[in-house]
KOLMARTOR-334865 format. One line per field, with one value per residue: residue number from 1; residue in three letters; x, y, z negated of N, C-alpha, C in turn. Coordinates in steps of 0.1 Angstrom, whole numbers, plus 5000, padded with zeros to 4 digits. Each point is the difference from the previous one (the first is absolute). Layout:
pos	NUM:...
code	Ala:...
n.px	X:...
n.py	Y:...
n.pz	Z:...
ca.px	X:...
ca.py	Y:...
ca.pz	Z:...
c.px	X:...
c.py	Y:...
c.pz	Z:...
//
This chain:
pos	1:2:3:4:5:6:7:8:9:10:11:12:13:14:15:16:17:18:19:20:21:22:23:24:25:26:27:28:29:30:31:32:33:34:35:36:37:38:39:40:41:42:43:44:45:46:47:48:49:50:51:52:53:54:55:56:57:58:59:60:61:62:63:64:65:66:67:68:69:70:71:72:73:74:75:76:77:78:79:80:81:82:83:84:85:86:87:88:89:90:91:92:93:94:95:96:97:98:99:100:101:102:103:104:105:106:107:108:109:110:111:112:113:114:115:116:117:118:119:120:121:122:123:124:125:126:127:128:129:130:131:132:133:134:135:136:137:138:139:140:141:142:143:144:145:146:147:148:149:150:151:152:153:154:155:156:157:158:159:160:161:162:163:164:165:166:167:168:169:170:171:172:173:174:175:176:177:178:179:180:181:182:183:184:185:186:187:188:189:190:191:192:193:194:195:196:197:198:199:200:201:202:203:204:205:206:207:208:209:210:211:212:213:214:215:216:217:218:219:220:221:222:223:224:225:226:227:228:229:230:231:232:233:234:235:236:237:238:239:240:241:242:243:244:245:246:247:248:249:250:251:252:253:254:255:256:257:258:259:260:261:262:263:264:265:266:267:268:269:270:271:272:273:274:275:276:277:278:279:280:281:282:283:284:285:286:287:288:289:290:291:292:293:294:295:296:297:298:299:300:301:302:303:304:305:306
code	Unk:Unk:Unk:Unk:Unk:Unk:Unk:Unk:Unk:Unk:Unk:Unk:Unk:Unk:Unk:Unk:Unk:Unk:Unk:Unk:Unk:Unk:Unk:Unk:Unk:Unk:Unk:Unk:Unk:Unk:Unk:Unk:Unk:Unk:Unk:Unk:Unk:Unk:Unk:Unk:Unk:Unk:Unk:Unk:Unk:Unk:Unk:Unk:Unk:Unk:Unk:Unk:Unk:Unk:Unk:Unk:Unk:Unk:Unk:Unk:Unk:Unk:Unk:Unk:Unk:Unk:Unk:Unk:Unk:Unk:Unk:Unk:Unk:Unk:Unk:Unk:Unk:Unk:Unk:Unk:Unk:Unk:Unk:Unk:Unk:Unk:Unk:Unk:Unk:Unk:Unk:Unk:Unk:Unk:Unk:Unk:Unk:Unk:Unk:Unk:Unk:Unk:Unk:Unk:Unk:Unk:Unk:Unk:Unk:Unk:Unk:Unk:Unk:Unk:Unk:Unk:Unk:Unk:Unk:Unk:Unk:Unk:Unk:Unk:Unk:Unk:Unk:Unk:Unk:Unk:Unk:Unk:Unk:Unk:Unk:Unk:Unk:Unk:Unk:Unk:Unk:Unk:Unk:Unk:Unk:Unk:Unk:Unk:Unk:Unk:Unk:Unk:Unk:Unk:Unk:Unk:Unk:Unk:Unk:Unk:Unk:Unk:Unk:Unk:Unk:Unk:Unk:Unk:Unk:Unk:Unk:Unk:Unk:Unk:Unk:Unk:Unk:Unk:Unk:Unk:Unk:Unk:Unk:Unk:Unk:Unk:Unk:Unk:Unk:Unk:Unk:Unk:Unk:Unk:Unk:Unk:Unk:Unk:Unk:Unk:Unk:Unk:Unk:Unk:Unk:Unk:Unk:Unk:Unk:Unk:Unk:Unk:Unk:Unk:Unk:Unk:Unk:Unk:Unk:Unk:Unk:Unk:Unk:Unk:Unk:Unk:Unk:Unk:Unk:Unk:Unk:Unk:Unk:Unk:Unk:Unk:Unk:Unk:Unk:Unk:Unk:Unk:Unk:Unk:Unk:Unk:Unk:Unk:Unk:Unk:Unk:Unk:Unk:Unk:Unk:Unk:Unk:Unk:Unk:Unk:Unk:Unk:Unk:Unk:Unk:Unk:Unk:Unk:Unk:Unk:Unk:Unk:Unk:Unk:Unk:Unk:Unk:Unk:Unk:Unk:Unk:Unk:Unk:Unk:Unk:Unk:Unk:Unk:Unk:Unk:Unk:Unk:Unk:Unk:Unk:Unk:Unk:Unk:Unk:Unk:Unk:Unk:Unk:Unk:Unk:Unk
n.px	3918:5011:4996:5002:5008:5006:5012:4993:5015:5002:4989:5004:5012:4993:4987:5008:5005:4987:5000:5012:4995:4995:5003:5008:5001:4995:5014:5006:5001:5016:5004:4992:5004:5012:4992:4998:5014:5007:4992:5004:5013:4998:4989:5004:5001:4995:5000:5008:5004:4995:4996:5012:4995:4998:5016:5002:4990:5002:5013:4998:4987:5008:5005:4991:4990:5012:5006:4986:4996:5019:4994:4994:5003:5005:4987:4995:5011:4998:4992:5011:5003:5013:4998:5006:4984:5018:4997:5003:5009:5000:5014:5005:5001:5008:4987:5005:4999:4998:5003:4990:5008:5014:4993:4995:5015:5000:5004:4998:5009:5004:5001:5005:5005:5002:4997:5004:4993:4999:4984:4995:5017:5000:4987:5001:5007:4993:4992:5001:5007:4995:4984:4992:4990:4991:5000:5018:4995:4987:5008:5013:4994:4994:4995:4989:5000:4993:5004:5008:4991:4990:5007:5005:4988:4994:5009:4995:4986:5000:5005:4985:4996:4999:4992:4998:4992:5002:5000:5007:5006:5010:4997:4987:4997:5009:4995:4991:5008:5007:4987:4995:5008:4994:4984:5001:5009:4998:4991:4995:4992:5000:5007:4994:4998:5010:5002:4990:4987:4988:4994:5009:5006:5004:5003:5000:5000:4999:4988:5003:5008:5002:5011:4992:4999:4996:4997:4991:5011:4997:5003:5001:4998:4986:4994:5004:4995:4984:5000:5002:4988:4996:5006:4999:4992:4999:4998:5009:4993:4993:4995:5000:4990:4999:4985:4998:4985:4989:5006:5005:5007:5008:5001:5009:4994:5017:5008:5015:5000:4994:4991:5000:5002:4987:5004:4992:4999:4988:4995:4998:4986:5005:5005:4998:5006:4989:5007:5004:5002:4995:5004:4995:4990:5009:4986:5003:5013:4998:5008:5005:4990:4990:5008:4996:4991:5004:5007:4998:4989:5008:4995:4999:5014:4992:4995:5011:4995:4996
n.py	2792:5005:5016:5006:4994:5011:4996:4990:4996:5002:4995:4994:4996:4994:4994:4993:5005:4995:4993:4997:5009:4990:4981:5007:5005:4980:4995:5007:4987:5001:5004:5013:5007:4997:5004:5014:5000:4996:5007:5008:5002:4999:5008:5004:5000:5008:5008:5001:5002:4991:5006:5009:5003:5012:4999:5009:4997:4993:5000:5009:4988:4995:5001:5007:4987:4996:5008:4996:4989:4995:5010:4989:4983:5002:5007:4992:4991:5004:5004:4990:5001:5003:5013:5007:4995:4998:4994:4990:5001:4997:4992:5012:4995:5008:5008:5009:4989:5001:5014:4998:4991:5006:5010:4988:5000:5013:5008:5011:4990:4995:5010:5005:4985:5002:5009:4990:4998:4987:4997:5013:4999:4989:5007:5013:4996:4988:5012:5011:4994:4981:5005:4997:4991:5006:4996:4999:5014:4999:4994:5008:5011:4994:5011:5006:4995:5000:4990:4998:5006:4998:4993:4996:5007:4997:4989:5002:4995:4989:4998:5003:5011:4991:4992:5010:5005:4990:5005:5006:5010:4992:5011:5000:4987:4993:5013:4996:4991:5001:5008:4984:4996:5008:5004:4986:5000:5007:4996:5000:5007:5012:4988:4989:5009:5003:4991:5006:4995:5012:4991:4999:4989:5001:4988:4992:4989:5001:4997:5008:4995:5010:5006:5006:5011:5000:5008:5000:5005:5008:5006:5006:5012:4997:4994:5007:5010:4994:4995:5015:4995:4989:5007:5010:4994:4993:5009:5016:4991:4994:4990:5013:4991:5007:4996:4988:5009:4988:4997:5007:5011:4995:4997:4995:4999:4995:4990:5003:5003:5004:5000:5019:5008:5002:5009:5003:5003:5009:5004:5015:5005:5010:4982:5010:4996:4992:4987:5001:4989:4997:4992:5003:4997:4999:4997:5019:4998:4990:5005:4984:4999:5014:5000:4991:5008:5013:4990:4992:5008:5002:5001:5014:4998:5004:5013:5002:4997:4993
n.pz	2827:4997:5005:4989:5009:4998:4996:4991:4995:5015:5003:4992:5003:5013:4991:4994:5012:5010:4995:4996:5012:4999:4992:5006:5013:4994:4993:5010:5004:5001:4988:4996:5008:4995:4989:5004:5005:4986:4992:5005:4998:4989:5004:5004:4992:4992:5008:5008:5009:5000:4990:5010:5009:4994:4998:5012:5008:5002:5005:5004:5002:4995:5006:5008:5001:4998:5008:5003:4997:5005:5008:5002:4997:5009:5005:4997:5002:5012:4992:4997:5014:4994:5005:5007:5011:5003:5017:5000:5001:5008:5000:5009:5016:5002:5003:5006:5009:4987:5000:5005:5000:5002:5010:5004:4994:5005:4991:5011:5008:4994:4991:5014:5003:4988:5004:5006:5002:4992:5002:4997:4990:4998:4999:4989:4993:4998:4998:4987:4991:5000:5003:4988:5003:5005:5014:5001:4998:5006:5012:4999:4996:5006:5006:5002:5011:4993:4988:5014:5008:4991:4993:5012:5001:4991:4997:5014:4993:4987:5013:5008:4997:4985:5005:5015:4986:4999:5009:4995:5008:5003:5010:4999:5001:5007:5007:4999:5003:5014:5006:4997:5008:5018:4996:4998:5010:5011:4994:5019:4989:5005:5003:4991:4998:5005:5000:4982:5004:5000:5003:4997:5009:4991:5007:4986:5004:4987:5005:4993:5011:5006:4998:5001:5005:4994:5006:5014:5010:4995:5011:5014:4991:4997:5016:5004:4987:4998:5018:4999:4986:5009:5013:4994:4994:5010:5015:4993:4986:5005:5001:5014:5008:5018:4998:5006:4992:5000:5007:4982:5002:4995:4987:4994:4986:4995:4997:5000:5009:4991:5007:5005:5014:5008:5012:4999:5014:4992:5011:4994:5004:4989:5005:4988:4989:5007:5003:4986:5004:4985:5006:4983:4997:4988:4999:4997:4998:5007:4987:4999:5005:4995:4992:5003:5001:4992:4994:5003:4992:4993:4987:5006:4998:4992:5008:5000:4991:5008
ca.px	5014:4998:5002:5014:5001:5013:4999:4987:5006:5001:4988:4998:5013:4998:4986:5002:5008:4991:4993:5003:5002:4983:4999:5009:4991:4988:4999:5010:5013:5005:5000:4982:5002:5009:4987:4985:5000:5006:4984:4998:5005:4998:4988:5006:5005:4989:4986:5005:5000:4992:4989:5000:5003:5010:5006:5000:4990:4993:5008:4992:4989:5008:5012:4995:4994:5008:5001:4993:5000:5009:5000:4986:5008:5012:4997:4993:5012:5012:4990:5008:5011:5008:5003:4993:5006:4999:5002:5011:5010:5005:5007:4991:5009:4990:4992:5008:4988:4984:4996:4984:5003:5007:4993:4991:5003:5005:4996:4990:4984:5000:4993:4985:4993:4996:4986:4993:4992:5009:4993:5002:5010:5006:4998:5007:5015:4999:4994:5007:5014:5001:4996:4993:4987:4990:4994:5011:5000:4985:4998:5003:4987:4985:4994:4993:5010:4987:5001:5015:5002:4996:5009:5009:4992:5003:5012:5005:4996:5014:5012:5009:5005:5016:5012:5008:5008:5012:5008:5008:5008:5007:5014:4997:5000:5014:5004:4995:5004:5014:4994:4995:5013:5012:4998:4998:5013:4998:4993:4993:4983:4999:5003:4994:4984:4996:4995:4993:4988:4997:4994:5013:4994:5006:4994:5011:4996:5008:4991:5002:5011:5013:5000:4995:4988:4983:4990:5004:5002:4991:5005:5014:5012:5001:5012:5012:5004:5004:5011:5007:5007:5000:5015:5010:5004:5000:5004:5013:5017:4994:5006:4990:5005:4996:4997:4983:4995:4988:5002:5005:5014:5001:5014:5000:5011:5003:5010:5005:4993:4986:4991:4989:4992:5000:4995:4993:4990:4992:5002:4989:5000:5011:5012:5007:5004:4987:4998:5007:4997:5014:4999:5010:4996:5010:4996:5001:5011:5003:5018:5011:4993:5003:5019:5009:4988:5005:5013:4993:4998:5009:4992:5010:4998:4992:5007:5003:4997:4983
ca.py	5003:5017:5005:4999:4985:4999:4993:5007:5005:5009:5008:5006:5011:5012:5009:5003:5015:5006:4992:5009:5016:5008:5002:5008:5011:5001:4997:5006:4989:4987:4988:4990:4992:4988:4990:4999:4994:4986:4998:4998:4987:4986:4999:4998:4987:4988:5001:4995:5007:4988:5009:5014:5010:5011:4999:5018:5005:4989:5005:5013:4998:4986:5007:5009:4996:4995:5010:5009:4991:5007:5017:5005:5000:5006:5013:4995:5002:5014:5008:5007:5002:5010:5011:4998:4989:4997:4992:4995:5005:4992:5011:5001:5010:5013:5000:4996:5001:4996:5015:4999:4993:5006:5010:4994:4993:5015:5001:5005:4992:4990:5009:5006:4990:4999:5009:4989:4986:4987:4996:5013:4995:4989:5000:5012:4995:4990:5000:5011:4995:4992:5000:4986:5005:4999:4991:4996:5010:4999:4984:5001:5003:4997:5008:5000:5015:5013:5005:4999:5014:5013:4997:5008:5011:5008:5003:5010:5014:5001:5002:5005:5016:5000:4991:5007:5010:4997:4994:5010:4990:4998:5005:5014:4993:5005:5010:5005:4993:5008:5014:5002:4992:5011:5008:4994:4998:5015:5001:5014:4999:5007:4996:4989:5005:5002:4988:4992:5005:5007:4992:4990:4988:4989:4986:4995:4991:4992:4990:5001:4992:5010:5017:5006:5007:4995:5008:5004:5015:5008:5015:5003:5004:4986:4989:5004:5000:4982:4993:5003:5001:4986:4998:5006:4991:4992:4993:5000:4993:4985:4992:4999:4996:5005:4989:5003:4990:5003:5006:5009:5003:4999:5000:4984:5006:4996:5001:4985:4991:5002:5005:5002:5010:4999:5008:5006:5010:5003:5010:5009:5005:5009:5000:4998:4989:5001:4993:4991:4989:4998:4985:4992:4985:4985:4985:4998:5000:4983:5005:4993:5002:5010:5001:4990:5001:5012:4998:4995:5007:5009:5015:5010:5009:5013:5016:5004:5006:4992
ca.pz	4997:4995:5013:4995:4999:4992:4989:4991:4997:5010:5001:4987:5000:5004:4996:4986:5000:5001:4987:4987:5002:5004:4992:4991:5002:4995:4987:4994:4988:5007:4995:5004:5014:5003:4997:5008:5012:4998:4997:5016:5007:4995:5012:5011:4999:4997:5007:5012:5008:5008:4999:4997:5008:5002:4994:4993:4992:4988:4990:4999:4992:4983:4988:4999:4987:4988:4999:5000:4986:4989:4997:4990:4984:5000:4998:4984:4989:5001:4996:4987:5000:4996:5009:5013:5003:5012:5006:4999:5012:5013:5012:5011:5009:5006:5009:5014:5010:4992:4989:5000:4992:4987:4989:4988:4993:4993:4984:5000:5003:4990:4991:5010:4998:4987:5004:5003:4993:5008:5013:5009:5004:5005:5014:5010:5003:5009:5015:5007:5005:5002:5014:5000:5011:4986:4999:4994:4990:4991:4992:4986:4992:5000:5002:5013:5006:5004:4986:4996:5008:4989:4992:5009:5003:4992:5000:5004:4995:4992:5003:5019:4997:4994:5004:5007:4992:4996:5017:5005:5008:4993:4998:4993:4983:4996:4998:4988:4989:4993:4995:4989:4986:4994:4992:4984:4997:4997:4983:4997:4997:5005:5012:5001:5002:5012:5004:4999:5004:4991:4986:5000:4983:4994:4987:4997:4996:4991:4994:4986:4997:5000:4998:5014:4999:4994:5007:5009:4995:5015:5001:5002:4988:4986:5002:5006:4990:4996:5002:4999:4990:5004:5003:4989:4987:5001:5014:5005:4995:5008:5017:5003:5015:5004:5004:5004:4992:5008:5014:5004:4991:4985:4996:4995:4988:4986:4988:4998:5010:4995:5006:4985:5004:5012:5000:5016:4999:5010:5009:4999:5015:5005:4998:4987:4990:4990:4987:4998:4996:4990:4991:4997:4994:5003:5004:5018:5001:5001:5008:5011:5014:5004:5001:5010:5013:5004:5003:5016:5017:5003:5000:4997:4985:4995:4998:4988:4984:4998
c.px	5002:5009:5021:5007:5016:5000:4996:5015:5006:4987:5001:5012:4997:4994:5010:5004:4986:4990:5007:5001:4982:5001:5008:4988:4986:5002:5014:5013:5000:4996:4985:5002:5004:4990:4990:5006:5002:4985:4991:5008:4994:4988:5004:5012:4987:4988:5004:4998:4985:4988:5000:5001:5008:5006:5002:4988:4998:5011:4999:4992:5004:5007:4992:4988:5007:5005:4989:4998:5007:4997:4989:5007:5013:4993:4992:5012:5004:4989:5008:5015:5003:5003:4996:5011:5003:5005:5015:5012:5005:5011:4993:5007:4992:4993:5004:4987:4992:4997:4990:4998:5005:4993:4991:5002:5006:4991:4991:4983:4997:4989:4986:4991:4993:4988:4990:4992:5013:4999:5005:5012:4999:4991:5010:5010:4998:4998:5013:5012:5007:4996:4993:4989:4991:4994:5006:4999:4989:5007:5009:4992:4995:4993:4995:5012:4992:5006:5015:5003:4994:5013:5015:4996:5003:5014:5009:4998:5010:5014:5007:5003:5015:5011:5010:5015:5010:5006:5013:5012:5010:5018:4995:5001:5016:5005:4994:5004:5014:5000:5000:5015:5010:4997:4999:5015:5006:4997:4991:4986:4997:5004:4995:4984:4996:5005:4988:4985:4997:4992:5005:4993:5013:4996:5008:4997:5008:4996:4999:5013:5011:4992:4987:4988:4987:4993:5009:5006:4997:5006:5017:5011:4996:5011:5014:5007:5007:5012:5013:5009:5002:5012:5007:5001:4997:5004:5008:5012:4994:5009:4988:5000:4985:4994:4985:4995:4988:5000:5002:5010:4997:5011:4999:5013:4999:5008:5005:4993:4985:4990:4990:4990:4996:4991:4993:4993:4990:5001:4988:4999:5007:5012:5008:4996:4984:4998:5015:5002:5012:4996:5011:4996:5007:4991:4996:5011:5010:5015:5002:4992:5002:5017:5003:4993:5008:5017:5001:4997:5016:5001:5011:4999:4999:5018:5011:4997:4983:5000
c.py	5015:5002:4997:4989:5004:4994:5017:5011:5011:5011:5011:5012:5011:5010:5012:5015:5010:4999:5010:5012:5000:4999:5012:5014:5003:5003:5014:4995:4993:4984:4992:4998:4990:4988:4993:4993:4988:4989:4992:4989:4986:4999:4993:4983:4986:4999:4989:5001:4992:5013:5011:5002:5008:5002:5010:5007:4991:5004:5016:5003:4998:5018:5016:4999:5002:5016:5013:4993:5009:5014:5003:4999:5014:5014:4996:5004:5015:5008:5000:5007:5015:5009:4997:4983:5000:4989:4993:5004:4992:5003:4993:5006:5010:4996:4992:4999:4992:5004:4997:4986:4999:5010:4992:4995:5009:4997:5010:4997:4987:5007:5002:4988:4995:5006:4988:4988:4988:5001:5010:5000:4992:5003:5009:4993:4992:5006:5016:4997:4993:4999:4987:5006:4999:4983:4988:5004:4987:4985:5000:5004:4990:5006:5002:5015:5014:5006:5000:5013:5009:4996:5008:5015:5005:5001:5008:5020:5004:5001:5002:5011:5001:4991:5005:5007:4991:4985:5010:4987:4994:5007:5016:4993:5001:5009:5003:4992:5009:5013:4999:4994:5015:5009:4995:5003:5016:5006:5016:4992:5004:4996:4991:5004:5006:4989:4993:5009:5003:4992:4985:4992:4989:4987:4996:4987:4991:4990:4998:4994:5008:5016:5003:5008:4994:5008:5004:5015:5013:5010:4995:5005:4988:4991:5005:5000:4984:4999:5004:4999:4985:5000:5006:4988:4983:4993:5004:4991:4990:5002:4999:4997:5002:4985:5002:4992:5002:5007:5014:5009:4998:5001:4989:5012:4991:5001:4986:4983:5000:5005:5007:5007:4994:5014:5002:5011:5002:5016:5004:5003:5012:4997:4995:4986:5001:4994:4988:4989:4993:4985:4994:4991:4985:4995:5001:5002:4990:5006:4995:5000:5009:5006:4991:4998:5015:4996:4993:5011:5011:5013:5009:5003:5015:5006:5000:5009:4996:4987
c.pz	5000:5012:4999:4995:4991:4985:4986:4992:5006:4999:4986:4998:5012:4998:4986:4997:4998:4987:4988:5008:4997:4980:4986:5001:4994:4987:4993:4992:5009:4992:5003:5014:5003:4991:5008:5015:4994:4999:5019:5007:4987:5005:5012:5000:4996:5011:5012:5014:5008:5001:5001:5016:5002:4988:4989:4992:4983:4990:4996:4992:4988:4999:5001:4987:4987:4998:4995:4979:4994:4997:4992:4986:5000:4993:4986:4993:4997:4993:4986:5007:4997:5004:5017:5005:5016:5005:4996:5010:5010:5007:5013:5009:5006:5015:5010:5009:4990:4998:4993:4986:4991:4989:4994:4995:4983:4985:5003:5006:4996:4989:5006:4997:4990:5000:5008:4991:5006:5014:5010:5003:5011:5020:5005:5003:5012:5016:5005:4998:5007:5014:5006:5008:4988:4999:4983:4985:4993:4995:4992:4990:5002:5000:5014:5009:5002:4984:4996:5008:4990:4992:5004:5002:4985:4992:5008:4998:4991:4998:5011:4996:4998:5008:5007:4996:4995:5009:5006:5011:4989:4998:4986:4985:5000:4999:4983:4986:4998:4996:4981:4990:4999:4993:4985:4998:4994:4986:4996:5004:5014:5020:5000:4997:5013:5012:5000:5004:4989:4992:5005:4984:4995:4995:4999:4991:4989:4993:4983:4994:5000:5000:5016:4995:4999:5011:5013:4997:5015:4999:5003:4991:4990:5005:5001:4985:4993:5005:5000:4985:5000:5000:4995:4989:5009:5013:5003:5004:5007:5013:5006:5016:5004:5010:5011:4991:5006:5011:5008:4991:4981:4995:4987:4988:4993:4996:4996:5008:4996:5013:4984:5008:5016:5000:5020:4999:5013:5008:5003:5016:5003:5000:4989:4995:4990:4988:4998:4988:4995:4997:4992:4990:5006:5006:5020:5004:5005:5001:5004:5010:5008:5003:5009:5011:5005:5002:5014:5011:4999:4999:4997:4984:4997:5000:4987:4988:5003:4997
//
């Protein structure tokens, strides 16, 4: 009999919060999340509890496999996608005592991870996020725990440096999000560049589907310029609300109840505004989701003339 005698539908709602956080982080889309755990519970329904032990793990093992599957096809496909590609958007409440959790859930380390193989993913996550034992780590892989510590070892080569850099507390992201609505509001080049780090980057993800910059953009006056000519012909006149997206400050633009823009950003080690992140490809846009996910938590409405 399995150590966990609760009923299999219980076991399953508990695991689930943790399931679509490991599978989103692996795959960057909610939607392939909410797949890859749905993929996992019809496992979990067919298998039956008479043969499983430990609940958690086994379910870990199904949707961390299925997860690591979908990224492979997911990164085959995307070798035709259309200008820069980013993560899908999440709303998300700020840190609070998760910090450490919320930041991994950020558009800037999301990107960091892409620099990963599936496999190398799914350990780092598994073991430096999540906080699995190695032992937990290998039987998800299948892998011996001697080759899930070179796997975690070297993914940390790839991304422990950077990772830090974009953990700031969470009252410096707020400060920096209204640093940055009063200077777009303002309509000087010139005050919104100096918010931004000297080699400051723009993406903007439109997936070929809407207006967005084809090529990342570099240099504090390049970006500052763009968005500045952004909001002069296009976010002025939006409805813009000041949200947590990925677990940390963003802002949600549109128009006529439309969701068109999700915007975040990353935080250079001096502080300033390093990188920012423009999603506006409809297909990552879920509007009625996203709008009635920000009308719920009660979000302040944006400053007058933003």
């Amino acid at each position: 009999m399995p150590a966990d005698t609760t009923a299999p539908a219980e076991i399953f709602e508990r695991a689930r919060p943790r399931l679509w956080g490991l599978a989103y982080r692996m795959l960057g889309s909610a939607a392939d999340a909410d797949d890859a755990v749905q993929d996992t519970y019809l496992r979990w329904q067919a298998a039956g509890l008479d043969h499983i032990d430990t609940p958690e793990a086994w379910l870990t093992t199904v949707c961390t496999r299925r997860a690591i599957d979908m990224l492979r096809a997911a990164r085959r496909a995307r070798t035709d996608y259309v200008g820069p590609w980013l993560p899908e958007p999440v709303i998300a409440p700020e840190a609070g005592a998760e910090l450490e959790l919320a930041e991994s859930l950020s558009t800037a380390f999301l990107l960091l991870l892409e620099r990963l193989s599936p496999t190398e993913r799914a350990a780092y996550l598994l073991r430096e996020v999540f906080d699995y034992a190695y032992a937990d780590v290998a039987a998800s892989l299948n892998k011996s725990e001697a080759a899930c510590r070179q796997l975690v070892s070297r993914a940390r080569r790839h991304v422990g440096h950077d990772r830090a850099r974009f953990a700031p507390p969470p009252e410096r992201r707020q400060d920096l999000l209204e640093s940055f609505l009063g200077a777009m509001q303002s309509g000087s080049v010139e005050n919104l560049a100096t918010l931004l780090s000297e080699d400051a980057e723009l993406w903007s993800d439109g997936g070929g589907k809407v207006l967005a910059a084809r090529n990342v953009i570099h240099g504090a006056n390049n970006v500052a310029r763009f968005l500045h000519g952004v909001w002069q012909r296009v976010w002025a006149e939006q409805d813009v609300r000041r949200v947590a997206v990925n677990g940390g400050a963003g802002l949600l633009l549109g128009a006529r109840g439309t969701l068109e823009s999700v915007v975040t950003f990353g935080v250079a080690p001096d502080g300033r505004i390093g990188a920012i992140y423009v999603v506006r490809n409809p297909d990552k846009l879920p509007g009625p989701g996203l709008l009635a996910a920000a009308e719920n938590l009660h979000l302040p409405a944006a400053r007058e003339g933003t």
